[in-house]
DOBA-120450 format. One record per residue (C-alpha): x, y, z; chain; residue in three letters. Coordinates in Angstrom, 1 decimal. Layout:
residues N
+--------+--------+--------+-------+------+
|      u |      v |      w | kette | rest |
+--------+--------+--------+-------+------+
|      X |      Y |      Z |     A |  Ala |
...
+--------+--------+--------+-------+------+
This chain:
residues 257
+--------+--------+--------+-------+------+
|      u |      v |      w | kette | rest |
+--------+--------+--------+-------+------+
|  121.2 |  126.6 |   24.4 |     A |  Unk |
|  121.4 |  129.6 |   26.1 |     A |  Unk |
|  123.3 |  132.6 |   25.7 |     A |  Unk |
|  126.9 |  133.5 |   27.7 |     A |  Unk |
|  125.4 |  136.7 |   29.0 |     A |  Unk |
|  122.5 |  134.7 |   30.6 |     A |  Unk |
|  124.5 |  131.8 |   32.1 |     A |  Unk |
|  126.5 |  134.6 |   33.8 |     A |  Unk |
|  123.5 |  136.3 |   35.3 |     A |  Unk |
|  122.5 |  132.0 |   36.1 |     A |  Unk |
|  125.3 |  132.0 |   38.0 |     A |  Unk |
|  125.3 |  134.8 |   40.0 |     A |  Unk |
|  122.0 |  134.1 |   41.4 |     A |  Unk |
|  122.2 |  130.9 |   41.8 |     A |  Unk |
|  125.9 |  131.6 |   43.9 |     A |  Unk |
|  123.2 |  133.8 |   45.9 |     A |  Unk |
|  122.5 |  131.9 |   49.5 |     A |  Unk |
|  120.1 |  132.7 |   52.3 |     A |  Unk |
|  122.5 |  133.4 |   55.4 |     A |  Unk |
|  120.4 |  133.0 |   58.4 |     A |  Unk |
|  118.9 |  129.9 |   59.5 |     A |  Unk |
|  114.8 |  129.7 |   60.8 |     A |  Unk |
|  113.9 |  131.0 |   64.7 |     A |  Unk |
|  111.0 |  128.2 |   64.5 |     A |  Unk |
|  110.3 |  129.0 |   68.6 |     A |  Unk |
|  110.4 |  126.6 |   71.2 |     A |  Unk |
|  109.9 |  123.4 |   71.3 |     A |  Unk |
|  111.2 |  122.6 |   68.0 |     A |  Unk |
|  114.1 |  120.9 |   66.7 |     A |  Unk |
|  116.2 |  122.6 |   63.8 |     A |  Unk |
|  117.7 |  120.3 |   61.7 |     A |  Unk |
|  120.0 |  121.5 |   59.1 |     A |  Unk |
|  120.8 |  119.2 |   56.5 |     A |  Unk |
|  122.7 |  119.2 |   53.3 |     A |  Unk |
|  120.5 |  119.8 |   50.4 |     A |  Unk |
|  121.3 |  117.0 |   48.6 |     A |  Unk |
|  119.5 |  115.0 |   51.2 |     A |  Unk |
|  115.9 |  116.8 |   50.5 |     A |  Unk |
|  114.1 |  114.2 |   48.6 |     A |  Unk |
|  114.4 |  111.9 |   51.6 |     A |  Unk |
|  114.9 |  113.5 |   54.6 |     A |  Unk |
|  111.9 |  115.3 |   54.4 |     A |  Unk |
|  109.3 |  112.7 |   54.6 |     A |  Unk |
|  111.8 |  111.2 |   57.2 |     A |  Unk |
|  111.1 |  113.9 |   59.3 |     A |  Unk |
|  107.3 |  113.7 |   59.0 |     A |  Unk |
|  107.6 |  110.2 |   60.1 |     A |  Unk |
|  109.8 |  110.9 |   62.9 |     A |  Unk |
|  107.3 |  113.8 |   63.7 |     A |  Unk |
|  104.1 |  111.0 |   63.5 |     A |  Unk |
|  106.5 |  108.3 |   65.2 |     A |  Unk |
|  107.4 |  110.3 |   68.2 |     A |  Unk |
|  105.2 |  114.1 |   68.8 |     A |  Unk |
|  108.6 |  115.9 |   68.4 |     A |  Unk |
|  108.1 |  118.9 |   65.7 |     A |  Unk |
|  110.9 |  118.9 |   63.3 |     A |  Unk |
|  112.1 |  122.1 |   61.1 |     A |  Unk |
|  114.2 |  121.5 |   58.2 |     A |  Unk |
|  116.8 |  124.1 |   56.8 |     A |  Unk |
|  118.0 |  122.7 |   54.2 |     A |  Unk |
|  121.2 |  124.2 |   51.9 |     A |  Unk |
|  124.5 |  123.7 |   51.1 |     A |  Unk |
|  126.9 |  122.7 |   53.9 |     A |  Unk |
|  129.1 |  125.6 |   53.8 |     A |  Unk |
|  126.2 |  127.6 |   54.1 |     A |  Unk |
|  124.8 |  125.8 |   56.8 |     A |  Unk |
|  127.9 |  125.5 |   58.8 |     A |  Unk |
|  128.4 |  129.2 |   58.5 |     A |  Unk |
|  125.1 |  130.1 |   60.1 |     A |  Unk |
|  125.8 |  127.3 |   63.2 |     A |  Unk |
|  129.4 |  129.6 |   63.9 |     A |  Unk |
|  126.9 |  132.7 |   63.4 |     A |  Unk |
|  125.1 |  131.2 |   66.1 |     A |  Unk |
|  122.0 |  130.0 |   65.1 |     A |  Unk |
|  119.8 |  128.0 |   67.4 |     A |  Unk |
|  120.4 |  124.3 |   65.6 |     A |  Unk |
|  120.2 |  121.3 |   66.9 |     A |  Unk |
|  121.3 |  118.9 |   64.3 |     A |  Unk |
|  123.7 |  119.2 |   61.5 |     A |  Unk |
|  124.0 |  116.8 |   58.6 |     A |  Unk |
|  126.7 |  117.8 |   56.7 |     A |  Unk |
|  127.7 |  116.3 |   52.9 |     A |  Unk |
|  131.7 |  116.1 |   54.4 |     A |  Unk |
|  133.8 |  116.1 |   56.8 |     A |  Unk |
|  135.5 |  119.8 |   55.9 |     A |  Unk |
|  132.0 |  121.4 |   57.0 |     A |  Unk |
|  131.7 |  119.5 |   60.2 |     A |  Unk |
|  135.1 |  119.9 |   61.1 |     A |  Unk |
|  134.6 |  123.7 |   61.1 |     A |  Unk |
|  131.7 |  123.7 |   64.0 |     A |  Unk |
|  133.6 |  121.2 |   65.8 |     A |  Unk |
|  136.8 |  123.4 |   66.0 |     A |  Unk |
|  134.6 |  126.1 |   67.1 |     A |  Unk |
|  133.5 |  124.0 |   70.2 |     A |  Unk |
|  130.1 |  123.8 |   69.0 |     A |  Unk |
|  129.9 |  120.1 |   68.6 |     A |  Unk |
|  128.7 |  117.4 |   71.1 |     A |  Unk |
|  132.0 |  115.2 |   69.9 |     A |  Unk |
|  130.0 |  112.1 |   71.0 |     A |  Unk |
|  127.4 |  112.3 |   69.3 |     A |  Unk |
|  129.4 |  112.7 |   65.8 |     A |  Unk |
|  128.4 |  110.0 |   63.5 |     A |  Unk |
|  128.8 |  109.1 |   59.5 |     A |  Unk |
|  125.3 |  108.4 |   58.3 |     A |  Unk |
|  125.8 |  107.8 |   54.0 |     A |  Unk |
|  127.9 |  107.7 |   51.5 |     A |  Unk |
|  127.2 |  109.1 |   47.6 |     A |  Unk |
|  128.7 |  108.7 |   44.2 |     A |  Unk |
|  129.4 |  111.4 |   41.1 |     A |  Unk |
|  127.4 |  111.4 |   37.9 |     A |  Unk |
|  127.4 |  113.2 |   34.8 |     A |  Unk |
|  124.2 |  114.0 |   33.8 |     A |  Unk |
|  122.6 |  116.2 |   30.8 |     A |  Unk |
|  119.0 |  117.2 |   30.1 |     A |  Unk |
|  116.7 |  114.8 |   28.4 |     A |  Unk |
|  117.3 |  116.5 |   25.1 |     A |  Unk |
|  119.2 |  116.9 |   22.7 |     A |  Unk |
|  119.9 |  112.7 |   23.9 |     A |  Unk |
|  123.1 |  112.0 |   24.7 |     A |  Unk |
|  124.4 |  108.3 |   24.4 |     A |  Unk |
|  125.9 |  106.7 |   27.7 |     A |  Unk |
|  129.7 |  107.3 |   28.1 |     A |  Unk |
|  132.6 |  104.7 |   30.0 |     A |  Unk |
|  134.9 |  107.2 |   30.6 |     A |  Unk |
|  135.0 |  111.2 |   32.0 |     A |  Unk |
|  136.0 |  112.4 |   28.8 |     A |  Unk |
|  133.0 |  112.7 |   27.5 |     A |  Unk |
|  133.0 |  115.8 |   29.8 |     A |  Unk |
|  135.2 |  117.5 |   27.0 |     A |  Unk |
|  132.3 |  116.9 |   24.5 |     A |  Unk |
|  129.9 |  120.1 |   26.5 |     A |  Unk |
|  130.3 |  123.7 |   26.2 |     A |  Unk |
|  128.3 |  124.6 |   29.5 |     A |  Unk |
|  128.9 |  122.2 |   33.0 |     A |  Unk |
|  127.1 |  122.9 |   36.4 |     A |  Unk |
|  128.5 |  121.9 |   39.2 |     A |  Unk |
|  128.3 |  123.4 |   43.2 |     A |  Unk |
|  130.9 |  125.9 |   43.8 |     A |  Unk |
|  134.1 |  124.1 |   44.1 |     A |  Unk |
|  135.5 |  126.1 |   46.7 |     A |  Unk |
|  133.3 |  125.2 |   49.8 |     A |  Unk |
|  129.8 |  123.7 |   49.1 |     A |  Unk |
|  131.0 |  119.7 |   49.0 |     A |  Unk |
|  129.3 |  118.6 |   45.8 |     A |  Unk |
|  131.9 |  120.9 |   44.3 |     A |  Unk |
|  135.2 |  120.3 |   46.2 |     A |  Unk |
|  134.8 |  117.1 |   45.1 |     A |  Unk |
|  133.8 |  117.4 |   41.9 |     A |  Unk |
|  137.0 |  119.5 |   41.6 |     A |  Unk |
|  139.1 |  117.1 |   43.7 |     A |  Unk |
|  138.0 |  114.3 |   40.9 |     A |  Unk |
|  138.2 |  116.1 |   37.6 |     A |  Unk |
|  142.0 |  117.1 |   39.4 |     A |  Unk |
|  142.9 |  113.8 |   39.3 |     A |  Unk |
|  141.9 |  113.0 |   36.2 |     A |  Unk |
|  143.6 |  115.5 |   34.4 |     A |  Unk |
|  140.6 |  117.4 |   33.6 |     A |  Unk |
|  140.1 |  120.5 |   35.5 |     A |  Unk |
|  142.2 |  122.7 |   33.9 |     A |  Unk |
|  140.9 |  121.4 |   30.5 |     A |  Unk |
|  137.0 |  122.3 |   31.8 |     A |  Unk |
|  137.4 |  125.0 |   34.3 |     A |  Unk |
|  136.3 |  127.6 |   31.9 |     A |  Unk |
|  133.3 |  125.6 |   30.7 |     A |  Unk |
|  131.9 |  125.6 |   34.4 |     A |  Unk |
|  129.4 |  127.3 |   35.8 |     A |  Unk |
|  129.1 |  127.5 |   39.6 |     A |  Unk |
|  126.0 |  127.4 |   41.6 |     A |  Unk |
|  125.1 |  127.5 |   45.3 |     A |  Unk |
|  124.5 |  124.0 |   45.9 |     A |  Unk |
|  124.4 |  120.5 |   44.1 |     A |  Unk |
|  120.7 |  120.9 |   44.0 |     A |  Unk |
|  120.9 |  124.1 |   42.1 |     A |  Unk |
|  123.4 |  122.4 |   39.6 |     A |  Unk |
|  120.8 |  119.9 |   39.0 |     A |  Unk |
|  117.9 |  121.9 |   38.6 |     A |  Unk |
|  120.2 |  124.5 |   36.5 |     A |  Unk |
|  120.9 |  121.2 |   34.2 |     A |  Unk |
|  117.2 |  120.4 |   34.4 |     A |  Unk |
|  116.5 |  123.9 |   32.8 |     A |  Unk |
|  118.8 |  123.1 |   29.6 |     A |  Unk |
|  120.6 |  126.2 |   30.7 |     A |  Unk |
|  123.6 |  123.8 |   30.4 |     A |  Unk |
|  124.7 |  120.9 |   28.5 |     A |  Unk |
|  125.5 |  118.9 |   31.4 |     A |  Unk |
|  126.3 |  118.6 |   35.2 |     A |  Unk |
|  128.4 |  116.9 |   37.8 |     A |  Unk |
|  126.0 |  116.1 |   40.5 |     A |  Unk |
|  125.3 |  113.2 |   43.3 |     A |  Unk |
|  123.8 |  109.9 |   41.8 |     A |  Unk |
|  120.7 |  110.3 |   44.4 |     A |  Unk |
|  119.7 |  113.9 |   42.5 |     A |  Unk |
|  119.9 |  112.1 |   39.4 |     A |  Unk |
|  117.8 |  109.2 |   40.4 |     A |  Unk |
|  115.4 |  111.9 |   42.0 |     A |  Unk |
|  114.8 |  113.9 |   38.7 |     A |  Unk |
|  113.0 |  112.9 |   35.5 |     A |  Unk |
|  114.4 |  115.7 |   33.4 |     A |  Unk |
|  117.7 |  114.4 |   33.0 |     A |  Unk |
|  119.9 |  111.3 |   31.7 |     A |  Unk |
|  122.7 |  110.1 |   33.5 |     A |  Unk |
|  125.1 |  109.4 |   31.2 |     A |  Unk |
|  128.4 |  108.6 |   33.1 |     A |  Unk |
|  128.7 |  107.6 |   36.7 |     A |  Unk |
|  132.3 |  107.8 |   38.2 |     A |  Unk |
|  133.4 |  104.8 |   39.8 |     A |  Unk |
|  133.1 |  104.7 |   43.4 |     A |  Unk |
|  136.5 |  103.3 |   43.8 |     A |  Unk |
|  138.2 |  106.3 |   41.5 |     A |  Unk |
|  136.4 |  109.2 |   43.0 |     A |  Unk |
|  136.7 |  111.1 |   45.8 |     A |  Unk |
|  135.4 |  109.3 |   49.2 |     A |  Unk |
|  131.8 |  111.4 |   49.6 |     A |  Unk |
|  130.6 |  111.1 |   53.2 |     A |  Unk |
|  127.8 |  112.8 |   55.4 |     A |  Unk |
|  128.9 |  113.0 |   58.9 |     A |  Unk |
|  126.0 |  114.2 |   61.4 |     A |  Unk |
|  125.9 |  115.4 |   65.0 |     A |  Unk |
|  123.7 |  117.0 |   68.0 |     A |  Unk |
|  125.3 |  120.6 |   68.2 |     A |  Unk |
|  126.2 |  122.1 |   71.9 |     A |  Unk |
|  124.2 |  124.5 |   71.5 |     A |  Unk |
|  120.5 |  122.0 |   71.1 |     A |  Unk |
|  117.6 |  123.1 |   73.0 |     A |  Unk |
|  116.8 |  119.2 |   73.6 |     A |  Unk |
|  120.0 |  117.2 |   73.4 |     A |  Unk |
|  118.1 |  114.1 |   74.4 |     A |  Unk |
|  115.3 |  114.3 |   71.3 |     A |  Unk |
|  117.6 |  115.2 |   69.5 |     A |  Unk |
|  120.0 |  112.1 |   70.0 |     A |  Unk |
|  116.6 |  110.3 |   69.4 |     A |  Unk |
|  116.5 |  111.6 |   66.4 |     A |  Unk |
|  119.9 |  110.7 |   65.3 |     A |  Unk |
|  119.3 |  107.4 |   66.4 |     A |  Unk |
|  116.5 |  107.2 |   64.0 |     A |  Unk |
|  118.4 |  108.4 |   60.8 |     A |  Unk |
|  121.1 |  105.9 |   61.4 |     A |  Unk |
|  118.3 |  103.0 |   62.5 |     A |  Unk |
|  116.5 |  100.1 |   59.3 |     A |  Unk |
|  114.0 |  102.0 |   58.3 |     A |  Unk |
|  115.8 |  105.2 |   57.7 |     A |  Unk |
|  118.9 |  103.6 |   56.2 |     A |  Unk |
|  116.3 |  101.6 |   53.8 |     A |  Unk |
|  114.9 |  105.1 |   52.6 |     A |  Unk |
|  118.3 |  106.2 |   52.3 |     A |  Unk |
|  119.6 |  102.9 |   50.3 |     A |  Unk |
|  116.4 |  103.2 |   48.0 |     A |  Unk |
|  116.8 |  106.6 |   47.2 |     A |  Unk |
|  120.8 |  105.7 |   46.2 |     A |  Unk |
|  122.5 |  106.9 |   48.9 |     A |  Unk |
|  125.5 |  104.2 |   49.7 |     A |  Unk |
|  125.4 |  103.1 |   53.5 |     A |  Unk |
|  128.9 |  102.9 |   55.0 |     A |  Unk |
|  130.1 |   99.1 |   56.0 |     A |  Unk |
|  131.8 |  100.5 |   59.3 |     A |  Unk |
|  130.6 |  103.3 |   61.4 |     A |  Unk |
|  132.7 |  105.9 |   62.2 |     A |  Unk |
+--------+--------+--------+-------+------+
């Protein structure tokens, strides 16, 4: 395990985020997209690219981060956010096209821990109480963490964890901080842990008793190509993109909203 003094420094950097978004030129559609959708919206993209001859770019990072950089005025044309709170921000800024607003996935809360020492498979979030060291995404903006924090809150456990946590940029930092052994566990989505194969989910939190986790998406007013990139919306939320997303363990919502 390691020591206090390096989890600290962990955390700093890992609270550390790039602030600007990529200039790719013209001709290009940004997409930004929460990071917790990498593993499958980047060969998405390619085949969206190979499907249709319209060049994709990816910036991919937590939402806050990403929303941030849309008010800042970067040149995106898509943005996939990991909630509502995120989206919400561009769209009271005005720089939403409203119609275009669409809830693509859902996710689910795990507990996971490195592969060793192995740690037995739990029914119930106490087992949270059992770690010295948990990673989560920053509970006061990046989603993975305000709703880690909004669950553990109803539970009765943040106050009895909050000084074991240790804070990173994004879900995809707290799972690759986990990965490391840096920490004896993490709260992360149940698609990172089905994505890695250096840690052991050992308690998933009931879809019905956790927060509801959504990822809303839109076309931003300020797109260099509304039209391809509608068409590319259009692909995300068509079968073959919603299979990727099922079999990767995203959880496809029964009503569109």
């Amino acid at each position: 395990m390691r020591s206090a003094g390096m989890l600290t420094m962990l955390a700093a950097l890992s609270l550390t985020a790039c602030g600007r978004a990529p200039d790719p030129g013209p001709g290009v559609l940004i997409v930004s997209a929460a990071s917790s959708l990498t593993t499958v919206v980047e060969p998405l993209a390619e085949a969206f690219e190979r499907d249709t001859g319209i060049a994709i770019e990816l910036n991919l990072a937590a939402s806050s981060t990403l929303a941030s950089q849309v008010l800042a005025g970067a040149p995106v044309d898509v943005f996939i956010s990991a909630d509502q709170i995120q989206m919400d921000r561009v769209a009271a800024a005005g720089l939403l096209r409203p119609a275009t607003r669409t809830v693509l996935l859902s996710n689910q809360l795990v507990v996971v821990t490195p592969l060793e020492p192995p740690v037995l498979p739990a029914t119930s979030p106490d087992v949270l109480a059992s770690f010295e060291r948990i990673a989560i995404a920053e509970p006061v903006a990046v989603p993975a963490g305000v709703y880690t924090r909004a669950y553990l809150e109803s539970v009765g456990l943040w106050r009895r964890l909050e000084d074991r946590l240790v804070p990173t940029r994004s879900v995809r930092a707290a799972l690759v901080t986990v990965e490391s052994g840096a920490v004896d566990a993490g709260i992360v989505y149940r698609t990172d842990a089905l994505s890695s194969g250096k840690v052991t989910q050992v308690y998933a939190v009931p879809v019905a008793d956790g927060p509801e986790i959504v990822y809303p998406a839109a076309v931003t007013a300020v797109s260099s190509d509304s039209a391809a990139s509608e068409r590319l919306l259009a692909y995300l939320s068509g079968p073959d993109a919603r299979a990727s997303f099922e079999s990767a363990g995203f959880i496809l919502p029964k009503a569109r909203r």
